[in-house]
C-alpha positions as a printed Julia matrix, in Angstrom:
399×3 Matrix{Float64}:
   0.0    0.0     0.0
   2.87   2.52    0.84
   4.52   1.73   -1.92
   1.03   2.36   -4.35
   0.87   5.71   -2.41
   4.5    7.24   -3.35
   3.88   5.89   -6.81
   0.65   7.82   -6.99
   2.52  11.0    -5.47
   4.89  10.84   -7.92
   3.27  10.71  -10.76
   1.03  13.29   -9.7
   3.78  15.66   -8.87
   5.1   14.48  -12.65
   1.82  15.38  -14.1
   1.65  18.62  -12.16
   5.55  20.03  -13.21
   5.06  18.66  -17.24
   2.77  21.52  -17.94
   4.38  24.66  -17.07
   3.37  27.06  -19.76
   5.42  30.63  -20.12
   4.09  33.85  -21.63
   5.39  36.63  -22.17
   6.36  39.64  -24.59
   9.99  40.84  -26.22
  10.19  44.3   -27.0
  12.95  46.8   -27.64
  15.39  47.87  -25.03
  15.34  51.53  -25.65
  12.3   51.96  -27.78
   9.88  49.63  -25.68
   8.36  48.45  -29.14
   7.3   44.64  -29.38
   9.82  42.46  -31.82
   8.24  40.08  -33.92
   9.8   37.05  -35.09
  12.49  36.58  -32.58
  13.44  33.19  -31.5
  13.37  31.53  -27.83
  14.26  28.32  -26.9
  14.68  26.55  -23.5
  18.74  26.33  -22.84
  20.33  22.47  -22.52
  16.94  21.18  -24.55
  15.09  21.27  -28.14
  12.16  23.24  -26.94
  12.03  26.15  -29.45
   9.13  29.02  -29.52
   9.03  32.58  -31.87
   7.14  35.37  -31.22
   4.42  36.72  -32.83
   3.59  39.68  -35.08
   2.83  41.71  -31.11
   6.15  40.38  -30.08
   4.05  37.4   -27.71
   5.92  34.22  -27.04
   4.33  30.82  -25.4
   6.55  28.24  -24.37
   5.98  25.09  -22.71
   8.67  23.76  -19.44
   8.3   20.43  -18.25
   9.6   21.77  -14.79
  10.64  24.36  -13.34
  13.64  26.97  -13.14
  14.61  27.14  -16.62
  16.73  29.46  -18.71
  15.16  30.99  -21.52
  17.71  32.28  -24.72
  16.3   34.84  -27.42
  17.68  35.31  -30.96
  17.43  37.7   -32.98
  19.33  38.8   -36.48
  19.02  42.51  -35.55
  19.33  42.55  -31.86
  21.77  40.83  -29.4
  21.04  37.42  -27.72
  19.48  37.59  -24.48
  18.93  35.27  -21.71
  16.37  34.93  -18.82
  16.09  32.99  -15.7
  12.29  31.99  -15.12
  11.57  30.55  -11.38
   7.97  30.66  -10.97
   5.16  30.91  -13.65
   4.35  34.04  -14.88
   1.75  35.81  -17.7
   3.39  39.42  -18.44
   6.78  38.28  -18.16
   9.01  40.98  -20.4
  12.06  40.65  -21.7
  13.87  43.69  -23.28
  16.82  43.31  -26.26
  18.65  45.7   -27.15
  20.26  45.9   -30.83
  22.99  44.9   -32.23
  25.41  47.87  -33.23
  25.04  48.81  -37.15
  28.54  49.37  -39.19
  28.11  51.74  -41.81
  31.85  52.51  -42.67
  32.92  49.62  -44.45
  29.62  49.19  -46.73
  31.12  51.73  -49.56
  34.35  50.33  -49.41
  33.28  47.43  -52.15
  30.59  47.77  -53.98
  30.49  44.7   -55.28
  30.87  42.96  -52.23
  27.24  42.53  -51.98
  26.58  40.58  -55.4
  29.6   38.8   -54.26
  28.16  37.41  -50.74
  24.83  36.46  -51.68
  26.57  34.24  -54.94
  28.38  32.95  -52.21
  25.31  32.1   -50.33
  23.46  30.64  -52.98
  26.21  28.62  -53.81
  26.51  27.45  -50.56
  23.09  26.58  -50.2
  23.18  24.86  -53.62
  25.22  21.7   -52.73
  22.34  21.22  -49.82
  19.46  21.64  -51.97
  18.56  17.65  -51.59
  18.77  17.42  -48.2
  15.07  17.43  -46.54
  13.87  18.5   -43.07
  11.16  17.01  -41.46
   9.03  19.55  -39.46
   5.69  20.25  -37.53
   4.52  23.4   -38.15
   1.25  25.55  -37.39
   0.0   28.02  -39.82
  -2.8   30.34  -39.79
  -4.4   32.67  -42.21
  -7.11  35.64  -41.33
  -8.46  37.65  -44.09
  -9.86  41.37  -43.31
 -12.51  43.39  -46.17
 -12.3   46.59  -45.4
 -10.42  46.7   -42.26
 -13.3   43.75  -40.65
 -11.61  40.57  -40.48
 -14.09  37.95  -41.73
 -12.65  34.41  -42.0
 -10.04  32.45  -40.56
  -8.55  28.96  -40.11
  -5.74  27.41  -38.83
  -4.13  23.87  -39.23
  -1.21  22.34  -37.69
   1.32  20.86  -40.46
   3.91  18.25  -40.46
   5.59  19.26  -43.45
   8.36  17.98  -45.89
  11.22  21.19  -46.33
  14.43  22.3   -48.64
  16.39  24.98  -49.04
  14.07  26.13  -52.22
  11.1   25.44  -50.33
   8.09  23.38  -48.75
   7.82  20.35  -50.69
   5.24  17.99  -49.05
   2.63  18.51  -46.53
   0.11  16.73  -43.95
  -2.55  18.75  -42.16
  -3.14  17.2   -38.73
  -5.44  19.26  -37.64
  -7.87  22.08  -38.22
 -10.38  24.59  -37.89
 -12.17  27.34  -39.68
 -14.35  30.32  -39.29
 -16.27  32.7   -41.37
 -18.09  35.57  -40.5
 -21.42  36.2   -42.26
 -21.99  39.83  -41.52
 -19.17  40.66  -43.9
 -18.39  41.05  -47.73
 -18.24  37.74  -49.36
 -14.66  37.31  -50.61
 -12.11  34.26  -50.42
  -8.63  33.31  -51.8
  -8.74  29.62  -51.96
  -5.0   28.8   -52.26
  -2.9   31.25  -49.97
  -1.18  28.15  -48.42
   0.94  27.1   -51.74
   2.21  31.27  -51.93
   3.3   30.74  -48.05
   4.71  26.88  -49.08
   6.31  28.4   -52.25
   8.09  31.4   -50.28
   9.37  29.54  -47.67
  12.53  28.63  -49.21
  15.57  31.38  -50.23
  17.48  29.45  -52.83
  14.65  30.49  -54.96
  13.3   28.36  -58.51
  10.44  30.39  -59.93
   9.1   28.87  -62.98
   7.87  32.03  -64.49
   8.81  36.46  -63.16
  12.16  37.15  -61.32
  12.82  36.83  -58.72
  16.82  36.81  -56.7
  18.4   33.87  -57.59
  22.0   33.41  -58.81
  20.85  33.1   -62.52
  19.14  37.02  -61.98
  21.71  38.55  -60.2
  22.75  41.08  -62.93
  19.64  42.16  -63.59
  19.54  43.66  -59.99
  20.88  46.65  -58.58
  22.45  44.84  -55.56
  23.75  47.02  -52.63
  24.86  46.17  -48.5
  22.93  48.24  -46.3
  24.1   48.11  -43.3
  26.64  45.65  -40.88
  24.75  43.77  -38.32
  27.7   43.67  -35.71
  26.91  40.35  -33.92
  29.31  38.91  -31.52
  30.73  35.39  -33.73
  30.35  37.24  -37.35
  28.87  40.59  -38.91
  25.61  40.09  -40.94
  25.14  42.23  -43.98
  21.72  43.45  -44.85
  21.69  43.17  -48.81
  18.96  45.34  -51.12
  18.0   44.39  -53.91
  16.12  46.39  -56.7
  14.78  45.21  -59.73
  16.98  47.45  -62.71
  13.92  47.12  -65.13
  10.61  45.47  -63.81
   7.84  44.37  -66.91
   4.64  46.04  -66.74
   2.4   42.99  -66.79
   5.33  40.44  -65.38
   5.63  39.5   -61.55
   9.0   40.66  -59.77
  10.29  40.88  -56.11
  12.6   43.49  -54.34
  14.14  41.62  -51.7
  16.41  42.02  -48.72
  18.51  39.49  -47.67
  20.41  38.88  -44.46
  23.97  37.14  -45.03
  26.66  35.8   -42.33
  29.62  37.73  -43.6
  31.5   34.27  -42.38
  29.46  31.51  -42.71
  27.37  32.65  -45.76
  24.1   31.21  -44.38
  21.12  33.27  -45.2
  19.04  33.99  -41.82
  16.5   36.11  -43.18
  14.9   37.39  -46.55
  12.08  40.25  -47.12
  10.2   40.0   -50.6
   7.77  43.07  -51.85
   6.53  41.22  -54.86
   4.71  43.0   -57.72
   2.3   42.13  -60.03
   1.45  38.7   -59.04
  -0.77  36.29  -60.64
  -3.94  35.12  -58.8
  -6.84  33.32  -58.68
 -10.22  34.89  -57.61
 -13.76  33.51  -57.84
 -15.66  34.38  -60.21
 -17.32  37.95  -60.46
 -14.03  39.23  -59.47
 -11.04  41.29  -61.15
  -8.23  43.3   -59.2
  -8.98  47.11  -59.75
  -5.18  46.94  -58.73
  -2.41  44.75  -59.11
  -1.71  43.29  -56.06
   1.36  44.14  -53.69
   2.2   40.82  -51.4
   4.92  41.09  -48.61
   6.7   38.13  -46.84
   9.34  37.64  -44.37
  11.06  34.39  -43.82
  13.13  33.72  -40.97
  15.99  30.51  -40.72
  17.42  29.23  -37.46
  21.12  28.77  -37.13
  22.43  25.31  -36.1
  25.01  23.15  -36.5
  23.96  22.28  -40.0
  25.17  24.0   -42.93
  22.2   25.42  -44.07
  19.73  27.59  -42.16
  16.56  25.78  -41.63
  12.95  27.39  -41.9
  11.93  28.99  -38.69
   8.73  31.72  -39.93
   7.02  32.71  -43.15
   5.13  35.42  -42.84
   2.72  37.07  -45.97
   1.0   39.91  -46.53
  -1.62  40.46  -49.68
  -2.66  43.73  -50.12
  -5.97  43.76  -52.35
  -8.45  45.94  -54.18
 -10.89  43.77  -55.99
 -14.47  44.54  -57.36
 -16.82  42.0   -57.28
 -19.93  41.45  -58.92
 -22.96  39.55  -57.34
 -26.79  39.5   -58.15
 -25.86  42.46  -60.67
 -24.35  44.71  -58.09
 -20.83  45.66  -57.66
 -18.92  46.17  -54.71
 -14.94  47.66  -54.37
 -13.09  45.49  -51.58
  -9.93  46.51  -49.87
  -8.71  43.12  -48.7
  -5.58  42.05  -46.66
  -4.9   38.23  -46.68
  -2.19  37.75  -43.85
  -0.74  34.5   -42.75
   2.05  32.78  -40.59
   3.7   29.4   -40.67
   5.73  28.9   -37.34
   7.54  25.77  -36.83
   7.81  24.61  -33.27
   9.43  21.1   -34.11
  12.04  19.58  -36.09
  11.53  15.68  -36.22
  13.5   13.58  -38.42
  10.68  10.76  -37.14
   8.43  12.37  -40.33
  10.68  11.57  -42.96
   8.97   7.98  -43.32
   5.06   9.58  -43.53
   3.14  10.41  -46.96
   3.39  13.67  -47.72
   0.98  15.84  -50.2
   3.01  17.79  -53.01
   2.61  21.53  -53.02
   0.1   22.17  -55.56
  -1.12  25.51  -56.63
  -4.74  23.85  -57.12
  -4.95  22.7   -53.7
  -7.71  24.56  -52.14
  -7.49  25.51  -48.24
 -11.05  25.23  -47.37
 -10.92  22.02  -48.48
  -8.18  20.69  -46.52
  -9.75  22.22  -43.28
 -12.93  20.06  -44.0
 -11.3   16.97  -44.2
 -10.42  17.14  -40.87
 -13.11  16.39  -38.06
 -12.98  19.08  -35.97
 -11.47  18.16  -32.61
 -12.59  20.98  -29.63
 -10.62  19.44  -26.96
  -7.71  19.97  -29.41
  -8.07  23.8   -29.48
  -9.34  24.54  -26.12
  -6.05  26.29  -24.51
  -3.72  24.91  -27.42
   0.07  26.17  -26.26
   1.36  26.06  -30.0
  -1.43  29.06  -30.77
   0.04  32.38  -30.21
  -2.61  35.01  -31.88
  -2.26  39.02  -32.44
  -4.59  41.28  -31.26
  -6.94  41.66  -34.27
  -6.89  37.65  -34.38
  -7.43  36.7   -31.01
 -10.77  39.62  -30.81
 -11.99  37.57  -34.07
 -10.74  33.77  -32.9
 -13.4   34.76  -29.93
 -16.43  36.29  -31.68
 -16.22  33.26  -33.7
 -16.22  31.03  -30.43
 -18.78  32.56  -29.04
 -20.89  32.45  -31.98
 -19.8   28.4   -32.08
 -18.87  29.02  -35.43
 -15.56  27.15  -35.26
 -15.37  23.85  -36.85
 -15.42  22.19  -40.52
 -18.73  23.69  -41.53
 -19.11  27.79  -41.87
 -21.0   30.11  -39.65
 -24.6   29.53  -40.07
């Protein structure tokens, strides 16, 4: 009997230290402004977190003290002792110092470190990563956000980009007080963007091949403490008039050449609407992809982040309507797990349709309900719980 009682204390206090779930907020040592996009990660284990567009962070400690590290490419690292469990826990980086002096001295020296990087990359472009990942996408008419849905990933990765997929699991929301509109494939633009050795099949894009036709300058010196990172513009010389291009931004190791961030602002891209609808506008999409460093060679996919700015008129039962619509999504990965590599993965299709991969999923509540891995802004999390409240979460829309 005393030995049935020590068991059972035990494995309560086990249960009881497993969950010990951190929140808190990053924001900028002098300015007090939230960072998004900066990695944490548990010291001495492969618990790994990023915050959010608000600078939020969620991470989960199977017991407690633990030290918390936080990465950024822009700021310096910073580490945190947590004791006890807190909600408003702030942490505060400050930047990294910026070396202007030596960024005239070559002006080449930019075209020369990102060939360097892609060829670097190059030689790796086989290798696969195995990771899970959780993605969300909210789209807003007219500054209202209307739908949303969310599915966690295990996904299939290269250095070009996101190869295979499995949803796991989803949900989805829709409000019905809005302006109907929908873009049914965002997934394969965030899938197709997640990668920086980049193969487009059709516009141009920054790639090794296209380097000439870019006016390619350094920035500005990251001064971090192993290696300076150079910040790397580049502008399109001559962009077509009805042909896609990006201006990008590139973040290089000076020593290493691994690529550990990359900003597109991509013009003119082609997309699908329903039909009834035509862009008044060519659109004007925005992403930012971050990598983690590691041991490996190559940088592996951390965040991809997208922004589609919209104006469409639609036409329905003989009336039209002008939309301003912003379709914004995030792909976080929280895991690496080699484990995957043996699964089934779905190819990255551009006819792959979101909605429909969020209905094939039963809807699993107890899955949501207080899920650690979801991290939400502001305008998400006000929207996340209208639809909650209205029960309008699920596989089916709001009725």
């Amino acid at each position: 009997m005393l030995k049935n009682i020590i068991l059972f204390l035990l494995i309560s206090c086990a249960v009881k230290s497993y969950s010990q779930t951190i929140l808190g907020k990053v924001i900028d040592g002098v300015s007090g402004e939230p960072i998004p996009f900066v990695s944490l990660m548990i010291v001495g284990t492969q618990t790994t977190s990023i915050t959010n567009e608000n600078g939020d962070f969620l991470i989960k400690a199977t017991s407690l003290p633990v030290k918390l590290k936080f990465s950024h490419v822009s700021y310096l690292n910073g580490e945190t002792e947590v004791k006890t469990i807190s909600d408003n826990l702030v942490v505060k980086l400050n930047q990294a110092a910026i070396n202007l002096s030596e960024v005239t001295i070559d002006p080449y020296r930019g075209k020369k470190l990102l060939k360097s990087a892609f060829e670097k990359a190059a030689k790796y472009k086989a290798d696969n990563h195995y990771l899970k990942a959780f993605y969300r996408q909210l789209i807003s008419v007219n500054n209202n956000p209307t739908k949303i849905h969310e599915i966690f990933y295990d996904i299939k990765w290269n250095v070009t980009k996101t190869t295979g997929w499995i949803a796991k699991q989803t949900r989805y929301a829709e409000s019905k007080n809005q302006p109907e509109f929908d873009l049914s494939n965002q997934s394969y633009f965030t899938f197709s963007s997640s990668g920086y050795l980049t193969q487009p099949n059709s516009g141009t894009f920054v790639t090794e091949k296209t380097l000439d036709k870019y006016n390619i300058e350094i920035e500005r010196y990251i001064e971090q403490p192993d290696q300076d990172v150079a910040v790397i513009t580049c502008i399109i010389k001559k962009g077509g008039k009805n042909q896609f291009y990006s201006n990008s931004t590139f973040y290089v190791g000076t020593e290493d050449f691994k690529i550990y961030r990359v900003e597109n602002n991509i013009l003119n891209l082609p997309m699908d609407l329903d039909a009834g609808a035509s862009f008044k506008y060519p659109p004007i999409v925005k992403t930012i992809a971050t990598f983690k460093s590691g041991s490996a060679e190559v940088n592996v996919l951390e965040s991809i982040s997208t922004k589609m700015y919209l104006s469409v008129n639609t036409t329905n039962r003989m009336r039209s309507n002008d939309l301003s619509a912003i379709v914004s999504s995030l792909l976080s990965v929280y895991q690496e797990d080699n484990t995957l590599k043996d699964e089934s993965f779905q190819s990255v299709r551009r006819d792959t349709k979101d909605k429909n991969v969020v209905e094939s999923i039963k809807y699993n509540a107890d899955f949501w309900r207080n899920n650690p891995i979801v991290k939400q802004t502001s305008l998400e999390d006000k929207f996340s719980k209208l639809m909650e409240g209205q029960n309008a979460f699920g596989t089916m829309i709001n009725p």
